[in-house]
Each structure stands twice: as structure tokens, then as C-alpha cells.
Residue frames as qw, qx, qy, qz and C-alpha x, y, z in Angstrom:
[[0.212, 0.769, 0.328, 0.505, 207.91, 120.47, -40.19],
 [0.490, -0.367, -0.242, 0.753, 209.88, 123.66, -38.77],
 [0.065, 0.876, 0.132, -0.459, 208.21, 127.25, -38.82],
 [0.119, -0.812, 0.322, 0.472, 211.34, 128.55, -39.96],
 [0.306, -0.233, 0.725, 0.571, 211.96, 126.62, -42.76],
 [0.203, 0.632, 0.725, 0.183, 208.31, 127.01, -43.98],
 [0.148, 0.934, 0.174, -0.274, 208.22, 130.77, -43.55],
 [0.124, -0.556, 0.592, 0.569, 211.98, 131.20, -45.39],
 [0.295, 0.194, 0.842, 0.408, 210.23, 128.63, -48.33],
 [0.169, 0.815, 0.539, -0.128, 207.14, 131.11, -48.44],
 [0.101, 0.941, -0.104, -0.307, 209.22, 134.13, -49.04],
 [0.279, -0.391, 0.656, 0.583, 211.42, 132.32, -51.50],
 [0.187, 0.300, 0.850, 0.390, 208.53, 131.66, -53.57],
 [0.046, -0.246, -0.221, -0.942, 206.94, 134.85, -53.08],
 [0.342, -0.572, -0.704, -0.245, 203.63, 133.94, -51.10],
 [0.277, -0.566, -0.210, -0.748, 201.77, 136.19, -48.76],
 [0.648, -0.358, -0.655, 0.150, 201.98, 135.35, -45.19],
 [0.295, -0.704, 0.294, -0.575, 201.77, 136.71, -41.62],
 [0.540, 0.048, -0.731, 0.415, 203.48, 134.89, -38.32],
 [0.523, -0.602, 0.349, -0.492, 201.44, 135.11, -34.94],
 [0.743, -0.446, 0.374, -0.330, 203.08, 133.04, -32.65],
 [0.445, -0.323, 0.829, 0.101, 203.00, 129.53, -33.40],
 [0.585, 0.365, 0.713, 0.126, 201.56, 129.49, -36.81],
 [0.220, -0.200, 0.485, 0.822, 201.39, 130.87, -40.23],
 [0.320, 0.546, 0.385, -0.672, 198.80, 132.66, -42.16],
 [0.393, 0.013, 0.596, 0.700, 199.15, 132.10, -45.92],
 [0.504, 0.555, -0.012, -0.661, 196.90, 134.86, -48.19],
 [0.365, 0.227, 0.784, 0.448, 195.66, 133.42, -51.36],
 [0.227, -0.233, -0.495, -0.806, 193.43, 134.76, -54.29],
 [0.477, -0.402, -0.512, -0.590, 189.99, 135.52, -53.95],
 [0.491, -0.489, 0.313, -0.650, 189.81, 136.05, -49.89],
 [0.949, -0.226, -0.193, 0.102, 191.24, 132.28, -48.92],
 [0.039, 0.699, -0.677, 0.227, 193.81, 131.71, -46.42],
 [0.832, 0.061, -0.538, 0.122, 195.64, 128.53, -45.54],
 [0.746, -0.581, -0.100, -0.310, 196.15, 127.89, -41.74],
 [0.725, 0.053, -0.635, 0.260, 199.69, 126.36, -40.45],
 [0.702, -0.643, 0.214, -0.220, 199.83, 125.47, -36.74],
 [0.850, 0.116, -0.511, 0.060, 202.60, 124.65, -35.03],
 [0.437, -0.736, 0.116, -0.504, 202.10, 124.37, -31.91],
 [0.863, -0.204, 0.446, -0.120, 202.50, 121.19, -30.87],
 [0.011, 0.577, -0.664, -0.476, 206.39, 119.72, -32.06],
 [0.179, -0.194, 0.922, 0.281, 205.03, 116.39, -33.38],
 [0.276, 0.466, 0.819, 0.190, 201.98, 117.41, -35.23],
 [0.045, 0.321, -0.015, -0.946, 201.27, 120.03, -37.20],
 [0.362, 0.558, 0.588, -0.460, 197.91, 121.64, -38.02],
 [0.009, -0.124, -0.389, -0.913, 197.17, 122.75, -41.98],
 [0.287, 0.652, 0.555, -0.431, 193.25, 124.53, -41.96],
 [0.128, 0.463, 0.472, 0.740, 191.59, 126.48, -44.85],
 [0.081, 0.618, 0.572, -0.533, 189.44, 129.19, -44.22],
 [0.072, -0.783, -0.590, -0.185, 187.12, 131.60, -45.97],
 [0.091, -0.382, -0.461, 0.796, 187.21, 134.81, -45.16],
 [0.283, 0.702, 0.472, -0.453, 184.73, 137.83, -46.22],
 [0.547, 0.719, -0.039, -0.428, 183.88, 138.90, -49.62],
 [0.341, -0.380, 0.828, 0.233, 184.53, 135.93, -51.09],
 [0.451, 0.100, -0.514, -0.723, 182.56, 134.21, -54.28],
 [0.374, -0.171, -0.910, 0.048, 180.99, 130.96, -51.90],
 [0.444, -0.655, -0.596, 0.135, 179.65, 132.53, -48.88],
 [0.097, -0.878, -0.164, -0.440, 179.86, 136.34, -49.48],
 [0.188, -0.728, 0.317, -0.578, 180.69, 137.83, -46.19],
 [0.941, -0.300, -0.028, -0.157, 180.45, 134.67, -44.01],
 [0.307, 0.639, -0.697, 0.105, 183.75, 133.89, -42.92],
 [0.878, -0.163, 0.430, -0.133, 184.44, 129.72, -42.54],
 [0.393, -0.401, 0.716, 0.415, 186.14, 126.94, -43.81],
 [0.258, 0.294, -0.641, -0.661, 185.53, 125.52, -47.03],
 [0.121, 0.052, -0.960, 0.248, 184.22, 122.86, -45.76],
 [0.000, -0.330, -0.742, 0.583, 181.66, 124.67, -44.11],
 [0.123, 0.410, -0.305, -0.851, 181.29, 126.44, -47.14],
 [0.354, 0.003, -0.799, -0.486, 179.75, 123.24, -48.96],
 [0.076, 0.484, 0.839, -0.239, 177.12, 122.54, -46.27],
 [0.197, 0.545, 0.164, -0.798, 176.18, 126.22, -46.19],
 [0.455, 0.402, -0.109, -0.787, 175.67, 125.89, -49.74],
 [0.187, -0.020, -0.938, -0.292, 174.43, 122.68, -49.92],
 [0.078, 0.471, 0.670, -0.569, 171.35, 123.73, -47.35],
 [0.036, 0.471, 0.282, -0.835, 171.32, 126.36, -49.54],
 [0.230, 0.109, -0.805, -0.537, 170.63, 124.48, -52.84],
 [0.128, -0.325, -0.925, -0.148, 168.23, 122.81, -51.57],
 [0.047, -0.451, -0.381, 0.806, 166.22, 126.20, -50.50],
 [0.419, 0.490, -0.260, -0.719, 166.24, 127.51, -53.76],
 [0.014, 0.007, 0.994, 0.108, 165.45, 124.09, -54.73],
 [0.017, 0.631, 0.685, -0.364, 161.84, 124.19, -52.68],
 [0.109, 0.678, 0.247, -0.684, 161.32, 127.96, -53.41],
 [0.288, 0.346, -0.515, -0.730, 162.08, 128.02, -57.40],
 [0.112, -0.260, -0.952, -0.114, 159.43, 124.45, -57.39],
 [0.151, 0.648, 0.741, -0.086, 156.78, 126.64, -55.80],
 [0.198, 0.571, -0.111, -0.788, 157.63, 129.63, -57.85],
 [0.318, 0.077, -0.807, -0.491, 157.11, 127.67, -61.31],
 [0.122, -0.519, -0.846, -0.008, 153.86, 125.63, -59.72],
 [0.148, 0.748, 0.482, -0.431, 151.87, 129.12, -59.09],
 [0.317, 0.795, -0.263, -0.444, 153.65, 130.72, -62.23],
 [0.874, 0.080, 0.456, 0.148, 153.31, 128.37, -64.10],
 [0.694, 0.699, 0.128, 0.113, 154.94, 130.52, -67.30],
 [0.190, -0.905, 0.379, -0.033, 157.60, 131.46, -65.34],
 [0.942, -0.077, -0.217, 0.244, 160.82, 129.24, -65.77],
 [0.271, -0.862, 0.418, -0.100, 163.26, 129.43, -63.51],
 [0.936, -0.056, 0.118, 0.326, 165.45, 126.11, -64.31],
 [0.529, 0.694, -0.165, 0.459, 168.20, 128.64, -66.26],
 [0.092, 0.772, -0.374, 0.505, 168.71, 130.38, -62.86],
 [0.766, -0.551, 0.314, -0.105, 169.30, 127.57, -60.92],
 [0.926, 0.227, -0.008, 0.301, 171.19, 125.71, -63.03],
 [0.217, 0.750, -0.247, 0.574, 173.47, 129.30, -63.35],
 [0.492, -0.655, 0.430, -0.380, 173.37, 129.25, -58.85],
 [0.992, -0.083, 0.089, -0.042, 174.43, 125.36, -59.21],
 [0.765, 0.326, -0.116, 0.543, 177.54, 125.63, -61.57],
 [0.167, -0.806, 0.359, -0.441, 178.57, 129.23, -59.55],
 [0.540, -0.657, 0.432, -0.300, 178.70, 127.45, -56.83],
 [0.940, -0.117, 0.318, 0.037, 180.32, 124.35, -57.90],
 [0.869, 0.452, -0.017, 0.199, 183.20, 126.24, -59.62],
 [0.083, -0.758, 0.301, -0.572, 183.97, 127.87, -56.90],
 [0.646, -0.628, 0.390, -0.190, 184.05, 125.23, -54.74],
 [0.897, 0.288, 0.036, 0.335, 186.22, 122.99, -57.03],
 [0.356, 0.739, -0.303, 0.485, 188.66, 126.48, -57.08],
 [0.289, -0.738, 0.347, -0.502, 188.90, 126.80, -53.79],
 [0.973, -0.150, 0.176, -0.025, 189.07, 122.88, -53.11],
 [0.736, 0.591, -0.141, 0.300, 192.07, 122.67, -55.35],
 [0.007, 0.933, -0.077, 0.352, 193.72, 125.62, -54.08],
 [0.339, -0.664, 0.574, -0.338, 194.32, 125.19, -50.65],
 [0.988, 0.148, 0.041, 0.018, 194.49, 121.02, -51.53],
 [0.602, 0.619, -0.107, 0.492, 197.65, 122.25, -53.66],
 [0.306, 0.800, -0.136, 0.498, 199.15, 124.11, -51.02],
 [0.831, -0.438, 0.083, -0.333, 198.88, 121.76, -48.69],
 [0.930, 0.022, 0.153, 0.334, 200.64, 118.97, -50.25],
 [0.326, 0.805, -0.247, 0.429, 203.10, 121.85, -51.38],
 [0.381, -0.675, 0.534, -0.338, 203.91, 122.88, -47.51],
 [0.867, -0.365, 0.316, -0.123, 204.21, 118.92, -46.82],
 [0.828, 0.389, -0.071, 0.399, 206.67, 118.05, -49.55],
 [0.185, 0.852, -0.238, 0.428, 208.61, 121.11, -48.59],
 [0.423, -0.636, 0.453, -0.460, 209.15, 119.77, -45.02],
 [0.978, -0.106, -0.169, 0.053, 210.00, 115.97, -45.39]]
């Protein structure tokens, strides 16, 4: 895989990118970028990341990855806290808005799984 033939394939296909150094920045939708390193000639790095004001983890800027503990810790918060809101209010249900904070977050992290998945195996086809 050769910079130059990955940043001339990015700007023949129109994508969003920035060169520092020895890697490539790729912009995507919705405040993801895609990571290439190549630093090192016989192994190149791909990363995701997260950045701020994004639909997973808000301002928090991480990978995607880090994105599904964070809100797998955080499922299981509002897990505990909507169990002892419904046991002292008892007339209160709150199953609608979790179920609603479950699928959010699980259709967002399917988009964003995809995404940079897809643009992964893109950059590697591009460079056999």
C-alpha cells in the first residue's frame, strides 16, 4: 500500500482527506474519520475514530470500538436506574425509553460499524 496511490484514489473518488506526514485522514459523515498509517513500509495501520458531536458518544472523541463499551457501561446504568425508577414509581413506565436509548444506540453503532468496515476493505482492494 503506497500513500500516493491512496491519496490520488481518494481524490479520484471525491473523498475528504488531509495528509500529515505519514498518514491519511479520511472525513466521513456524521463526525467519523478513518485513520491510514504509513509509517512503517511493510505494514500499514487502518484506525476509526469518533470525533465530537457525533450521535454515539456526543462530544467524547474515541474509536468506535470504544464507543460500544462506553455505551455498553452505559446501558447497563440506565438499566439499574430506570429498575429503581419503576420499583418506587411504580405507575411510571419507563420500558418505551429504554427500548428508544437501546435501538439509538444500536443504529448508530451498526452505521458507523459498516462505514468505516466499508472503507477499509475499499482502501485494501485499492492497493493489492
Amino acid at each position: 500500500m503506497e500513500i500516493d496511490k491512496t491519496e490520488a484514489l481518494l481524490k479520484k473518488f471525491g473523498y475528504q482527506f488531509q495528509r500529515k506526514n505519514n498518514e491519511l485522514i479520511i472525513k466521513m459523515a456524521f463526525a467519523q474519520r478513518v485513520i491510514v498509517e504509513f509509517s512503517e513500509p511493510d505494514k500499514i495501520v487502518i484506525k476509526d475514530k469518533l470525533v465530537g458531536w457525533n450521535f454515539l458518544t456526543g462530544l467524547i472523541e474515541m474509536s468506535i470500538k470504544n464507543a460500544i463499551l462506553y455505551n455498553f457501561i452505559g446501558a447497563i446504568i440506565i438499566t439499574f436506574l430506570f429498575m429503581f425508577l419503576n420499583l418506587k414509581y411504580s405507575g411510571l413506565n419507563m420500558v418505551f425509553l429504554f427500548l428508544a436509548f437501546m435501538v439509538w444506540v444500536l443504529l448508530w453503532t451498526m452505521f458507523y460499524l459498516i462505514k468505516a468496515e466499508n472503507l477499509k476493505r475499499i482502501l485494501i482492494q485499492w492497493n493489492e
